[in-house]
N, CA, C and O atoms as a CHARMM CRD file, in Angstrom:
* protein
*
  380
    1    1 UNK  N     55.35500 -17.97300  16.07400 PROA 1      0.00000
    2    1 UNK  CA    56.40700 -18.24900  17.03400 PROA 1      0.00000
    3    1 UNK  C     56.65000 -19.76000  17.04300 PROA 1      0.00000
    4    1 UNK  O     55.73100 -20.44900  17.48500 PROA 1      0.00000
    5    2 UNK  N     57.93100 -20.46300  16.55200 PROA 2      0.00000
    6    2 UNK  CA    58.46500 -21.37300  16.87700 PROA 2      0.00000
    7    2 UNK  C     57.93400 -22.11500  18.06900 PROA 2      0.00000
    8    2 UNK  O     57.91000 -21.29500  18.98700 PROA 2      0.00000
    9    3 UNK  N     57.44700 -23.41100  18.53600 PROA 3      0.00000
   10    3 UNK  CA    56.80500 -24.28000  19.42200 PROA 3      0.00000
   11    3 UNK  C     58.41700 -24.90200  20.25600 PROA 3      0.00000
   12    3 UNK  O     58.28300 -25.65800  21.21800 PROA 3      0.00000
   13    4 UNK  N     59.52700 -24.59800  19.89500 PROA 4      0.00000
   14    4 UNK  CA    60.70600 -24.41900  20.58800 PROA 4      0.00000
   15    4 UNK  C     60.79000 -23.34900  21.70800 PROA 4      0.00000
   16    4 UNK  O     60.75900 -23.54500  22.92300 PROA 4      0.00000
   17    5 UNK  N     60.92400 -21.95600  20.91400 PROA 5      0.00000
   18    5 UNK  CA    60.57700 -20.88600  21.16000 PROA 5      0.00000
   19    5 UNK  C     59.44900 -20.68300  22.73600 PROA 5      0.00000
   20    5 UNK  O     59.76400 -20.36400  23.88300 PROA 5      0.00000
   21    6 UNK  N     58.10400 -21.02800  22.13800 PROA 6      0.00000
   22    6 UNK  CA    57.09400 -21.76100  23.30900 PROA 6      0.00000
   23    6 UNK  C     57.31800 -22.06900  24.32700 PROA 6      0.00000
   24    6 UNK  O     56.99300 -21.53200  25.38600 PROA 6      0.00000
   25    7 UNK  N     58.26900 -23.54100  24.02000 PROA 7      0.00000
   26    7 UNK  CA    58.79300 -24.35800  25.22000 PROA 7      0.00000
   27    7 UNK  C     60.16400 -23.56400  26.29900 PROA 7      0.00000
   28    7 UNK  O     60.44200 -23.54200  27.49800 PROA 7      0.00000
   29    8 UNK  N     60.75200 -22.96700  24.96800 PROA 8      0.00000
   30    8 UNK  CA    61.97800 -22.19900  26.36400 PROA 8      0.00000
   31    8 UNK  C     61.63500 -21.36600  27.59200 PROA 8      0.00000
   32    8 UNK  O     62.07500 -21.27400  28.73800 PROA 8      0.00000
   33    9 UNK  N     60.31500 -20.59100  26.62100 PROA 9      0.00000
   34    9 UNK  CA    59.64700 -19.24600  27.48100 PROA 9      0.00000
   35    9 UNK  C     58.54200 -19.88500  28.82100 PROA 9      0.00000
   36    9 UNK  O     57.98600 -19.31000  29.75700 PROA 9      0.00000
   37   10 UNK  N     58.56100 -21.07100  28.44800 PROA 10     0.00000
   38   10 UNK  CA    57.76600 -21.14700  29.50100 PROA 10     0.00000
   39   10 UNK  C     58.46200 -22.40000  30.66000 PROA 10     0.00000
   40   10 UNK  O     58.09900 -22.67500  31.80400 PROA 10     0.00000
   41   11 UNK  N     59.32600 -22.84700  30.01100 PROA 11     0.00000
   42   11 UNK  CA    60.43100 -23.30200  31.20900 PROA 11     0.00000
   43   11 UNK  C     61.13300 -22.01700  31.54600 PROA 11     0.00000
   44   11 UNK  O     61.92400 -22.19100  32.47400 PROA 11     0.00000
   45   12 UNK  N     61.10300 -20.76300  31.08800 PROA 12     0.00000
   46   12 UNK  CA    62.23200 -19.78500  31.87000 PROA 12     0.00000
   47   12 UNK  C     61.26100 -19.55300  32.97300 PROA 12     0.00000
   48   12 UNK  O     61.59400 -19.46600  34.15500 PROA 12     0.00000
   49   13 UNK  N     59.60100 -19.42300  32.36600 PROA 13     0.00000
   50   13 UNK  CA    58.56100 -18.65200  33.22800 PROA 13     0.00000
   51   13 UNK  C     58.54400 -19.91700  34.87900 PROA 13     0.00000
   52   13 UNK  O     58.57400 -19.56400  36.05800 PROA 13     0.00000
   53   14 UNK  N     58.48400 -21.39200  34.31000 PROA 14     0.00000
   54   14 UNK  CA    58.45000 -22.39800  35.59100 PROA 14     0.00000
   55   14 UNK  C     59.65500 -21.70800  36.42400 PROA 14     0.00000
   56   14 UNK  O     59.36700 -21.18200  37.49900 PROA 14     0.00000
   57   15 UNK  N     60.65500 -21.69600  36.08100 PROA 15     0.00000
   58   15 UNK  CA    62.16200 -21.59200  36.92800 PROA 15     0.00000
   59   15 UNK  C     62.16300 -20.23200  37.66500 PROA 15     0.00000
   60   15 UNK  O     62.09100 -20.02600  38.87600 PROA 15     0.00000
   61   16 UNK  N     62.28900 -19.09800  36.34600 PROA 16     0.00000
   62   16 UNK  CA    61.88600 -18.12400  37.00000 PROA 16     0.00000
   63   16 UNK  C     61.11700 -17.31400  38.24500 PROA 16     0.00000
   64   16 UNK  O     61.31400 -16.75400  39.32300 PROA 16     0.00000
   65   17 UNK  N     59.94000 -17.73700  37.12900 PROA 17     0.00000
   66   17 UNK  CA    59.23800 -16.88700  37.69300 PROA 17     0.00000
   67   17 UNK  C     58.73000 -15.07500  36.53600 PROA 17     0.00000
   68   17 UNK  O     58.03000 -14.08200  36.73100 PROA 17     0.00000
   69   18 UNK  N     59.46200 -15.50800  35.61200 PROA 18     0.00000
   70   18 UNK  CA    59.68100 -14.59900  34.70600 PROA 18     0.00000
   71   18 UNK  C     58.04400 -13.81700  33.54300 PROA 18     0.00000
   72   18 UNK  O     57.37200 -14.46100  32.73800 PROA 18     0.00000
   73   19 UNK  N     57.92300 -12.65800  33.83100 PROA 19     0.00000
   74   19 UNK  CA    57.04600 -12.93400  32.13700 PROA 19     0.00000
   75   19 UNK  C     56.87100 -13.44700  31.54900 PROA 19     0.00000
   76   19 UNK  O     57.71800 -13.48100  30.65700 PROA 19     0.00000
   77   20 UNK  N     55.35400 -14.59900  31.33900 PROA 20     0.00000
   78   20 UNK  CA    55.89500 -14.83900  29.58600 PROA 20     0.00000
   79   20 UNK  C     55.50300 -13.56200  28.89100 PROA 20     0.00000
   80   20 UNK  O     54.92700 -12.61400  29.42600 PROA 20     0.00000
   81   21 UNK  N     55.95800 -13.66700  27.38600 PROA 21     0.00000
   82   21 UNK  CA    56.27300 -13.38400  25.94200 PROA 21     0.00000
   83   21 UNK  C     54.88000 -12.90600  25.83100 PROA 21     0.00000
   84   21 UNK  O     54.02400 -13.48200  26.50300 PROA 21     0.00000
   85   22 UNK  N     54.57700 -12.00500  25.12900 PROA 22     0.00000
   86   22 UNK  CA    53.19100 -11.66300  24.41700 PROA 22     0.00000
   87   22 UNK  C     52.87600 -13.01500  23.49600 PROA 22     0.00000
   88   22 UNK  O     51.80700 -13.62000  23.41900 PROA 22     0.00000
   89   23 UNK  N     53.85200 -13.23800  22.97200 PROA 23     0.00000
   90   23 UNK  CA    53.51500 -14.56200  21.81000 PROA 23     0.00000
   91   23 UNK  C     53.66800 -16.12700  22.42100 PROA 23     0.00000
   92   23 UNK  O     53.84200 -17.13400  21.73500 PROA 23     0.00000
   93   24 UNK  N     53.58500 -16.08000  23.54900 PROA 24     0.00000
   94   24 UNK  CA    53.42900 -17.28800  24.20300 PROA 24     0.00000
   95   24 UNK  C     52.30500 -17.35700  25.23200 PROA 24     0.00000
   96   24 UNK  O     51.86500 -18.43900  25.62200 PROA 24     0.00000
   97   25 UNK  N     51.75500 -15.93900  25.75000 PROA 25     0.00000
   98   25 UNK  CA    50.39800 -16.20500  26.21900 PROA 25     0.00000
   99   25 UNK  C     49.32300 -16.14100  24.90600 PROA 25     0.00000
  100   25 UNK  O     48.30500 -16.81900  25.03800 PROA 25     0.00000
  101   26 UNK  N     49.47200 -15.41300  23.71500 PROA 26     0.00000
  102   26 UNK  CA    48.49200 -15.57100  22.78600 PROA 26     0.00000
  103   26 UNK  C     48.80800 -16.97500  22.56100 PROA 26     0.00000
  104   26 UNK  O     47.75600 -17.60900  22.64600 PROA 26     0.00000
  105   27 UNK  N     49.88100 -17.80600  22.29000 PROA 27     0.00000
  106   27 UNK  CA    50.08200 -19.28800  21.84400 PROA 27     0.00000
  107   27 UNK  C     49.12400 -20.07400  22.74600 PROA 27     0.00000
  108   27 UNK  O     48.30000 -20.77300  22.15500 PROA 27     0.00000
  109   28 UNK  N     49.10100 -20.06700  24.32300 PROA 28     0.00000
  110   28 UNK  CA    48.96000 -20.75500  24.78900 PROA 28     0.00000
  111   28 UNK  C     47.28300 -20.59200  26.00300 PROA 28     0.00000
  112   28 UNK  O     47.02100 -21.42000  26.87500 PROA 28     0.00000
  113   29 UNK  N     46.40000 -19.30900  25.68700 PROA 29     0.00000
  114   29 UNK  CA    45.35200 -19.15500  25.92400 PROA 29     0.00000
  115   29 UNK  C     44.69600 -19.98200  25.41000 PROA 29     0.00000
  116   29 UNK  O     45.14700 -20.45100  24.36500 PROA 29     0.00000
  117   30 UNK  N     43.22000 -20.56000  25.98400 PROA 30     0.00000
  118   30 UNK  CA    42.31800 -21.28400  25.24500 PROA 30     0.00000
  119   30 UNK  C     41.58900 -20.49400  25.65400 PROA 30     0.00000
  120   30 UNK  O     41.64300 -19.96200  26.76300 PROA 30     0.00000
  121   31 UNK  N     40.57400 -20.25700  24.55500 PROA 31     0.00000
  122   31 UNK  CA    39.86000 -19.36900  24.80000 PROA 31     0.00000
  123   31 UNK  C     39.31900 -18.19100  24.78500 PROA 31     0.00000
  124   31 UNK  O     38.33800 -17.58600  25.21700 PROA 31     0.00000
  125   32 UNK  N     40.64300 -17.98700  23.89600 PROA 32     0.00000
  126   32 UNK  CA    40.69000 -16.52400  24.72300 PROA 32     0.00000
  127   32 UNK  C     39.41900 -15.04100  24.29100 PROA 32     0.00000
  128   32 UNK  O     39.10300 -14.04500  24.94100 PROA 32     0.00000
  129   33 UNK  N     39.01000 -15.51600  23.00200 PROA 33     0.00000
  130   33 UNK  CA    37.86400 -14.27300  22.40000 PROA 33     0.00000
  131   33 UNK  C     37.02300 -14.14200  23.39000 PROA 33     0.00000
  132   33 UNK  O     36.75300 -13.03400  23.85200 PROA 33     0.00000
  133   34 UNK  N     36.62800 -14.98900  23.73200 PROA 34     0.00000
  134   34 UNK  CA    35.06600 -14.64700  24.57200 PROA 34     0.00000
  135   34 UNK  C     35.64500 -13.78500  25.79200 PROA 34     0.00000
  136   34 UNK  O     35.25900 -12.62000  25.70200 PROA 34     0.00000
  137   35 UNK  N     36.28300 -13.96900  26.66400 PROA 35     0.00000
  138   35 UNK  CA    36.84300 -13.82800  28.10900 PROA 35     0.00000
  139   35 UNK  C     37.48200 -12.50100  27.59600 PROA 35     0.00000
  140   35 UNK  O     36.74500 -11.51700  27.67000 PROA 35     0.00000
  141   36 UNK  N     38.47700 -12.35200  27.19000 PROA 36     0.00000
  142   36 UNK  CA    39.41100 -10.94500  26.98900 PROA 36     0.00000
  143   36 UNK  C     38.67000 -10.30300  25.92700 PROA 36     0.00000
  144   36 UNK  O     39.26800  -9.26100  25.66000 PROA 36     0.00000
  145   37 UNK  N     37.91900 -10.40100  25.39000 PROA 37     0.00000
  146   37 UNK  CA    36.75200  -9.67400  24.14200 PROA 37     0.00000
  147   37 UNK  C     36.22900  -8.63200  24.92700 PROA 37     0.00000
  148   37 UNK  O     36.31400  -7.41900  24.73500 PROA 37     0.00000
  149   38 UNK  N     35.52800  -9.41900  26.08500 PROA 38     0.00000
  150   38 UNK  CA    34.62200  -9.05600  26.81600 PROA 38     0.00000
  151   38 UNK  C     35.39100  -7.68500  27.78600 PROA 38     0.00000
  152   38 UNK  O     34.97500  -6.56900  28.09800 PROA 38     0.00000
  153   39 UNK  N     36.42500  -8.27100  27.99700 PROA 39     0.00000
  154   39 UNK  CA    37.08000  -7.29400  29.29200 PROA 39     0.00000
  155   39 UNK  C     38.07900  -5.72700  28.12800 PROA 39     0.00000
  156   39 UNK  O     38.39200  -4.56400  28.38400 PROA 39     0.00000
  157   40 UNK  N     38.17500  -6.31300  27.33200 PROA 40     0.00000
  158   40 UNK  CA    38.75500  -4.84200  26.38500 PROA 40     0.00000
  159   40 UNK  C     37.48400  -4.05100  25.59900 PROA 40     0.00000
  160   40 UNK  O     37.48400  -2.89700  25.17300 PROA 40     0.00000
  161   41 UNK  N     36.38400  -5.06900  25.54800 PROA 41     0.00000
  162   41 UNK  CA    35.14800  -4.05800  24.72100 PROA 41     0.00000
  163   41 UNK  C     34.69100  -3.47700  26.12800 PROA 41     0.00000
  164   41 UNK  O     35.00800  -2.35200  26.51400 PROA 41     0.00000
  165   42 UNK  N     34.19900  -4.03900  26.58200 PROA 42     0.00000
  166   42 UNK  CA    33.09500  -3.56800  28.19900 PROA 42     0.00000
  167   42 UNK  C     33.90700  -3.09400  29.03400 PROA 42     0.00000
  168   42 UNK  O     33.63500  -2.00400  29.53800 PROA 42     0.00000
  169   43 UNK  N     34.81800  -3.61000  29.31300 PROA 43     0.00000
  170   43 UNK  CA    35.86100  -3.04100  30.96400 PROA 43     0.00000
  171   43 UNK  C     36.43300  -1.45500  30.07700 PROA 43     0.00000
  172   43 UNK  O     35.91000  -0.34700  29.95900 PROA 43     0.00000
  173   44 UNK  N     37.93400  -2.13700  29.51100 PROA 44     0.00000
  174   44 UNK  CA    38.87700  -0.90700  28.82200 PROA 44     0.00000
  175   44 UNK  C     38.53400   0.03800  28.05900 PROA 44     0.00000
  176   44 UNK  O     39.11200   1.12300  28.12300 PROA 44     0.00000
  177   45 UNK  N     37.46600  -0.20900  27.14000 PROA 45     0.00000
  178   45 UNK  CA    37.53300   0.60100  26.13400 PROA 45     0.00000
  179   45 UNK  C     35.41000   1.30700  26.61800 PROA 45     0.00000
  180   45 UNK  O     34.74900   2.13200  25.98700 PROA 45     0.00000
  181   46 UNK  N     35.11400   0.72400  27.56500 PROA 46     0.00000
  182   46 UNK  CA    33.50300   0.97200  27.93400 PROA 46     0.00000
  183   46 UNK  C     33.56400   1.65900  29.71200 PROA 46     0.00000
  184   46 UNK  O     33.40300   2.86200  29.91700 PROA 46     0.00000
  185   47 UNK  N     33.73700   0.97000  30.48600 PROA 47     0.00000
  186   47 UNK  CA    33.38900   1.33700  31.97400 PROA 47     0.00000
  187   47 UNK  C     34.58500   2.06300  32.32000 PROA 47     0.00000
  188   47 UNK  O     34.22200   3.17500  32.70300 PROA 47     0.00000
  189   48 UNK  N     35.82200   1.96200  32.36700 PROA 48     0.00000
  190   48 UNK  CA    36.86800   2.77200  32.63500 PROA 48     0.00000
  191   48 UNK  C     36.67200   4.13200  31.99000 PROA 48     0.00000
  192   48 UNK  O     36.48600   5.09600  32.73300 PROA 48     0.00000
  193   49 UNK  N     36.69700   4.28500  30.76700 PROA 49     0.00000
  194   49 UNK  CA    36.55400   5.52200  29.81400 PROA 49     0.00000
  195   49 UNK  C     35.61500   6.37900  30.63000 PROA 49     0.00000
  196   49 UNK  O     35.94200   7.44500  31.15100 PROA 49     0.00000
  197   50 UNK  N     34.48400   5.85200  30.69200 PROA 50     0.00000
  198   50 UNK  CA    33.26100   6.02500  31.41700 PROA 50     0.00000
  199   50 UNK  C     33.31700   6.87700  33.53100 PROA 50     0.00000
  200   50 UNK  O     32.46400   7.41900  34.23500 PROA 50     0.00000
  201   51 UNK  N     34.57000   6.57500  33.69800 PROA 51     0.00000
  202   51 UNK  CA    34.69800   7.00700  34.90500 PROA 51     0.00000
  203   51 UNK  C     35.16200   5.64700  35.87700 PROA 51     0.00000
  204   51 UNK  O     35.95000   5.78800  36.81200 PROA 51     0.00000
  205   52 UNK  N     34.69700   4.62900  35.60000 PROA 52     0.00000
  206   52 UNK  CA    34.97500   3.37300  36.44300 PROA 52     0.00000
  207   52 UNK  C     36.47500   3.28200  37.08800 PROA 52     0.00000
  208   52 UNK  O     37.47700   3.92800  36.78400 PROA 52     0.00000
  209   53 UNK  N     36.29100   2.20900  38.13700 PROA 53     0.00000
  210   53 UNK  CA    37.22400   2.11600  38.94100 PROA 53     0.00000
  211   53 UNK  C     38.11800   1.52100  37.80300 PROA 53     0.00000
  212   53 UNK  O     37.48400   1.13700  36.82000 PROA 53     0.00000
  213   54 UNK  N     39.39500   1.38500  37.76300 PROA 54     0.00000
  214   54 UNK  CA    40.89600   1.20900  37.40600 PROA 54     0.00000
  215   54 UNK  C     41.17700   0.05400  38.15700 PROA 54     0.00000
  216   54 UNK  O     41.29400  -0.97800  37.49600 PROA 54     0.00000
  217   55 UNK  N     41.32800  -0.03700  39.51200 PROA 55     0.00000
  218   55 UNK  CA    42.11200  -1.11200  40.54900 PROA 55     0.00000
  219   55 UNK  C     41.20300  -1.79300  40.78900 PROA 55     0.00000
  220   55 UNK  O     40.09000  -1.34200  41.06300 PROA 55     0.00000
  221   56 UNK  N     41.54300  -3.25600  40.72500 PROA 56     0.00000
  222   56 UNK  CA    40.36800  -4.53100  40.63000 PROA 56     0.00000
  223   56 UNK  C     41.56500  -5.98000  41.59700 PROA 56     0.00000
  224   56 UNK  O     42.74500  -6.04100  41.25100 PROA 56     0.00000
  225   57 UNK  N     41.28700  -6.49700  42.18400 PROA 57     0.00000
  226   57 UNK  CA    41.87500  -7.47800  42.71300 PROA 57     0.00000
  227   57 UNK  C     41.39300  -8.80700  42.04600 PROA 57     0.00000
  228   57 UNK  O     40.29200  -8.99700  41.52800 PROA 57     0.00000
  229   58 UNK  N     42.28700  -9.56800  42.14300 PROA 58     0.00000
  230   58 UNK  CA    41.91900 -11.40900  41.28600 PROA 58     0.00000
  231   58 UNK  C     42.43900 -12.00200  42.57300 PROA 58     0.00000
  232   58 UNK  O     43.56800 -12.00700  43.06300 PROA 58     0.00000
  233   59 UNK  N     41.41300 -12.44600  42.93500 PROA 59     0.00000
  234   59 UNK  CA    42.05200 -13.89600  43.85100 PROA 59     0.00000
  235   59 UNK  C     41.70100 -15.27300  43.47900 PROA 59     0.00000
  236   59 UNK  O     40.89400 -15.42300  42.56200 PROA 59     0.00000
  237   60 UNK  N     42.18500 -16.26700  44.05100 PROA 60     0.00000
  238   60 UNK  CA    41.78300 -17.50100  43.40600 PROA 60     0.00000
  239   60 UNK  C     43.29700 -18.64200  44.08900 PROA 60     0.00000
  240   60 UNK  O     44.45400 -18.30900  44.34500 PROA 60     0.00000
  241   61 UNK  N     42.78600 -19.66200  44.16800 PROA 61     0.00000
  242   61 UNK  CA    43.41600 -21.16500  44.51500 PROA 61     0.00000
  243   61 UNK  C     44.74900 -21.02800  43.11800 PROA 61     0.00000
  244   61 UNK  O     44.69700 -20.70800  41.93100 PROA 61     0.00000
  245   62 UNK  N     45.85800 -21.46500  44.06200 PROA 62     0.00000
  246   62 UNK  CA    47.49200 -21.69600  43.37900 PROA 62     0.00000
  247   62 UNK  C     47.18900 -22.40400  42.44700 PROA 62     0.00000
  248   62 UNK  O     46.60000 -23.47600  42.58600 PROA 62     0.00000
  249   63 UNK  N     47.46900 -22.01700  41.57600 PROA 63     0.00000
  250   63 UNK  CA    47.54000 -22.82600  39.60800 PROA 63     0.00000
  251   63 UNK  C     46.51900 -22.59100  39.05800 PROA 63     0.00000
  252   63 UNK  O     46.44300 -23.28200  38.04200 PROA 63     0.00000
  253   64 UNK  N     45.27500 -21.67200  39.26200 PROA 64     0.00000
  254   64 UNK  CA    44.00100 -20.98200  39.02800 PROA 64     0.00000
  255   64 UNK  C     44.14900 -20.11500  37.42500 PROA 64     0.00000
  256   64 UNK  O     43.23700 -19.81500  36.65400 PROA 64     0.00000
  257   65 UNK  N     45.06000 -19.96100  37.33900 PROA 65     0.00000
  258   65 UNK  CA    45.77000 -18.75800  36.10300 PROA 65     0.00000
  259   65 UNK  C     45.90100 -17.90300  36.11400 PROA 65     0.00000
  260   65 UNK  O     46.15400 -17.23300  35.11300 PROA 65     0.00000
  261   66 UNK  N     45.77800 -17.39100  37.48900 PROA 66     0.00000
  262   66 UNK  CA    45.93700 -15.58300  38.28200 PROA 66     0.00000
  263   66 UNK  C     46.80300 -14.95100  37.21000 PROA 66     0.00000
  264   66 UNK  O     46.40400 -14.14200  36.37300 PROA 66     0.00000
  265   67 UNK  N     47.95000 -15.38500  37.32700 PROA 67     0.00000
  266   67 UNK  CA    49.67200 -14.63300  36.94400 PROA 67     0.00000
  267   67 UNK  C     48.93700 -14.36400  35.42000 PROA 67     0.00000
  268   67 UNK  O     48.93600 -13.23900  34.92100 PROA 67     0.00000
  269   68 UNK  N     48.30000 -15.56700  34.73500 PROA 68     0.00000
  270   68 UNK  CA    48.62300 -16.23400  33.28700 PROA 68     0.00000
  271   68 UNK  C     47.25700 -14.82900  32.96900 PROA 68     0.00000
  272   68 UNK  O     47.63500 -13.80000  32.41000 PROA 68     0.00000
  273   69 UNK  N     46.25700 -14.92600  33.24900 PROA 69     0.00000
  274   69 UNK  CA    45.05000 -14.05500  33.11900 PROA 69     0.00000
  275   69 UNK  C     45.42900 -12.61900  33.26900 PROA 69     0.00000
  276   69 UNK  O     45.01300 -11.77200  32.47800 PROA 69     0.00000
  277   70 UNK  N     46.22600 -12.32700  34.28700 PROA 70     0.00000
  278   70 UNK  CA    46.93100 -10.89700  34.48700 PROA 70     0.00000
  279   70 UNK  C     47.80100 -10.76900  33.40000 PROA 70     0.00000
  280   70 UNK  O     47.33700 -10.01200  32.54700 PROA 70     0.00000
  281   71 UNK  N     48.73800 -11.16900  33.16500 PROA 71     0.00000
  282   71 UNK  CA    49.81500 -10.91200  32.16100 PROA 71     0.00000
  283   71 UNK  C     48.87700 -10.31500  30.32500 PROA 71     0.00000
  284   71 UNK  O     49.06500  -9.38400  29.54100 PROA 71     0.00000
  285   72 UNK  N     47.92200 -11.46800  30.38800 PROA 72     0.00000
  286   72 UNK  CA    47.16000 -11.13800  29.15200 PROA 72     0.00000
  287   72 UNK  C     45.93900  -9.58700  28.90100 PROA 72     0.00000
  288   72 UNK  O     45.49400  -8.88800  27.99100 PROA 72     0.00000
  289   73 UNK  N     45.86300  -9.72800  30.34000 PROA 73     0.00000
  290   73 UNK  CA    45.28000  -8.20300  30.34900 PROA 73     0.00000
  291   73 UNK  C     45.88700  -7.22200  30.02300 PROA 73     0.00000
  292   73 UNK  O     45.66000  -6.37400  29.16000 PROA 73     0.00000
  293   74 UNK  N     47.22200  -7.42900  31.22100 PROA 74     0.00000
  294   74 UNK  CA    48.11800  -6.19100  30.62000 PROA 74     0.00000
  295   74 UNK  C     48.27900  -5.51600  29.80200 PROA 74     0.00000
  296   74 UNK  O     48.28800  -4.29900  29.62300 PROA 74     0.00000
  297   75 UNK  N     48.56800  -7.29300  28.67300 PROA 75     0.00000
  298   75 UNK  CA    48.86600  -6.93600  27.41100 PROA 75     0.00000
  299   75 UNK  C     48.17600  -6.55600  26.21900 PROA 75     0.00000
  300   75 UNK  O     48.60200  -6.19700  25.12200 PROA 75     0.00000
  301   76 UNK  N     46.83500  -6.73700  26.73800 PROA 76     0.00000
  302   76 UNK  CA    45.52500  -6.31100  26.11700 PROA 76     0.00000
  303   76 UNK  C     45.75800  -4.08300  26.40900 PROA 76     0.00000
  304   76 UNK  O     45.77400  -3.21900  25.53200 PROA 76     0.00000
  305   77 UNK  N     45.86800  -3.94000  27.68700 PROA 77     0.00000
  306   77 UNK  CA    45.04700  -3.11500  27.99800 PROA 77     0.00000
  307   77 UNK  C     46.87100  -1.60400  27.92300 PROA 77     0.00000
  308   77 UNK  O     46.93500  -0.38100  28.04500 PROA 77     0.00000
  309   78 UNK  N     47.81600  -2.59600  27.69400 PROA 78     0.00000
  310   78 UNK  CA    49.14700  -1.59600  27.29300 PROA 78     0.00000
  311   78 UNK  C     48.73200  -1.00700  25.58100 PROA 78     0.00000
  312   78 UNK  O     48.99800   0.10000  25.11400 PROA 78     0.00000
  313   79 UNK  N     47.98200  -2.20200  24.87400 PROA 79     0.00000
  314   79 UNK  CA    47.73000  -1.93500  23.60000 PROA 79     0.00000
  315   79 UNK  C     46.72300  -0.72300  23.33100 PROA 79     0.00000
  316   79 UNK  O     46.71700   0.17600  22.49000 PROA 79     0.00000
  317   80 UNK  N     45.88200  -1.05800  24.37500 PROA 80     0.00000
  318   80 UNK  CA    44.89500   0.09700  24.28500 PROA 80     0.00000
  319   80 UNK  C     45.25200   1.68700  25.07500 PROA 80     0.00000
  320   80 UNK  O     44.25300   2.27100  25.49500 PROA 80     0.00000
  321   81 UNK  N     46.60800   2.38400  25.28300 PROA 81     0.00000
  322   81 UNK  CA    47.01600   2.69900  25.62500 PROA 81     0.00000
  323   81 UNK  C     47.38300   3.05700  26.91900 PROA 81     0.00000
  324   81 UNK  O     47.99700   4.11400  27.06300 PROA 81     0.00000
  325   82 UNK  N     47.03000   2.13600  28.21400 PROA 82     0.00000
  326   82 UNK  CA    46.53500   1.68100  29.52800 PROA 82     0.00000
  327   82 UNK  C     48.36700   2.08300  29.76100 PROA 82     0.00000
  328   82 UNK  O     49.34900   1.88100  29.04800 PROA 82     0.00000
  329   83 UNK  N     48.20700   2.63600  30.92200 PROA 83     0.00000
  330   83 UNK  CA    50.28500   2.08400  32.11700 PROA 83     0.00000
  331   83 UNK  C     49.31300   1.42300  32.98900 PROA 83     0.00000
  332   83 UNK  O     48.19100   1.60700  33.46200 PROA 83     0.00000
  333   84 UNK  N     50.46800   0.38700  32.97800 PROA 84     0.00000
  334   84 UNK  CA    49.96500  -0.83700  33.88600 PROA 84     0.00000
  335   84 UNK  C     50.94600  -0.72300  34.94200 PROA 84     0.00000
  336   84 UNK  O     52.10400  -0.33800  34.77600 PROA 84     0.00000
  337   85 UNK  N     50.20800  -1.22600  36.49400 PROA 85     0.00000
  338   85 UNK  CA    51.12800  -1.57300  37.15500 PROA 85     0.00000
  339   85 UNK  C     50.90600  -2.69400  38.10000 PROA 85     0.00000
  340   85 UNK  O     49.73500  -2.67400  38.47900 PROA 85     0.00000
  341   86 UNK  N     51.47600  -3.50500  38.53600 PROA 86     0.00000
  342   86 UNK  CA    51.05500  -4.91900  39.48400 PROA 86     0.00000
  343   86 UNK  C     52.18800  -4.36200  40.65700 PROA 86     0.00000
  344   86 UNK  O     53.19800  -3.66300  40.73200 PROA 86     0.00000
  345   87 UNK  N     51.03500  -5.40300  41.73500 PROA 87     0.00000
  346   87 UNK  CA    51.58600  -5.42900  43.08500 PROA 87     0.00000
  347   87 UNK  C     51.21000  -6.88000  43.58000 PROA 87     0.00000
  348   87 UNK  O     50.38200  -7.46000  42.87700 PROA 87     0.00000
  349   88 UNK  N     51.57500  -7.39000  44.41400 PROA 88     0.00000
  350   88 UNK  CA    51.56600  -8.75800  45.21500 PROA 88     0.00000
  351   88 UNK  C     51.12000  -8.50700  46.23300 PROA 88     0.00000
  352   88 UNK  O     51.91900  -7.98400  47.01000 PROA 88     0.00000
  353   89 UNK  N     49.95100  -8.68900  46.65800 PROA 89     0.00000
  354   89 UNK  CA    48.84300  -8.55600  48.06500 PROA 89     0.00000
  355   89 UNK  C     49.40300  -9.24300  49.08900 PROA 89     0.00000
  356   89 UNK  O     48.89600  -9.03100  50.19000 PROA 89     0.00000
  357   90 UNK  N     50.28700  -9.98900  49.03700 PROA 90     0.00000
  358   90 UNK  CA    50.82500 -11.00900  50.06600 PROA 90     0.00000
  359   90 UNK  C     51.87100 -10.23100  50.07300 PROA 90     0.00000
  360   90 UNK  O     52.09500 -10.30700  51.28100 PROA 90     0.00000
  361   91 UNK  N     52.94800  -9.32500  49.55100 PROA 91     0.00000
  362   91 UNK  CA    54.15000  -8.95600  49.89300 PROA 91     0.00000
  363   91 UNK  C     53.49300  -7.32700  50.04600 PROA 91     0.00000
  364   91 UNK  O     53.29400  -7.09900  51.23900 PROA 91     0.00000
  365   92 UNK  N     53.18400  -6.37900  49.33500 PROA 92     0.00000
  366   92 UNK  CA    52.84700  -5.15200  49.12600 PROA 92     0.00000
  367   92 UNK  C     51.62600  -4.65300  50.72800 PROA 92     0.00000
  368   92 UNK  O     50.55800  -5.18000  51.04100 PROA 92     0.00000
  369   93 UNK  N     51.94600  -4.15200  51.02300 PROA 93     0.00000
  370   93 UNK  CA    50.46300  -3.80200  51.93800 PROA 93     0.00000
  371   93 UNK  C     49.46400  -2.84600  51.34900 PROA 93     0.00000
  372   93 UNK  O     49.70100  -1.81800  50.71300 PROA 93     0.00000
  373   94 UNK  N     48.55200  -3.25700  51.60400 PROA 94     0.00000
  374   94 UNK  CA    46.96900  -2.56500  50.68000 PROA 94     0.00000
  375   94 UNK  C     46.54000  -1.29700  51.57800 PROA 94     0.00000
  376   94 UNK  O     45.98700  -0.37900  50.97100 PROA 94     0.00000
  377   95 UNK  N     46.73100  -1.16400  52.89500 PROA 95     0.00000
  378   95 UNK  CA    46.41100   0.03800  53.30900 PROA 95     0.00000
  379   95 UNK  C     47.44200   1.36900  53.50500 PROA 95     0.00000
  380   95 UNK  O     46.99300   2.44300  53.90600 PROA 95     0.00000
């Protein structure tokens, strides 16, 4: 993916608010084998299969990588044939 490309998707994502791109969170993860290795061998493809809970909450301090960490799961766990769905704990009510 073009480093143009990069830059548009993630000024649409600042303005927006928008998705990024599958090819702009793989561009722009550091890191990423160890951390998402771990959560598609052990979580998706190990403890879920297994019976485990599905619904997991992330909290954490504004600019933490909540959105950025979620989006890459997704896209981890749509591959592994997962339906995904998100909700906003601050707008959605939990009970």
């Amino acid at each position: 993916m073009p480093e143009n490309d990069v830059l548009a998707d993630l000024r649409s994502h600042l303005e927006s608010d928008s998705p990024l791109r599958p090819e702009t969170l793989e561009r722009i993860t550091v890191g990423r084998d160890k951390i998402f290795g771990f959560i598609e061998e052990t979580y998706l493809r190990g403890f879920i299969k297994q019976g485990g809970a599905k619904v997991k909450f992330l909290v954490g301090a504004s600019g933490a990588g909540k959105s950025h960490a979620l989006q890459e799961v997704a896209r981890i766990a749509m591959a592994n044939g997962y339906v995904v769905s998100r909700g906003d704990g601050r707008q959605d009510r939990l009970d």
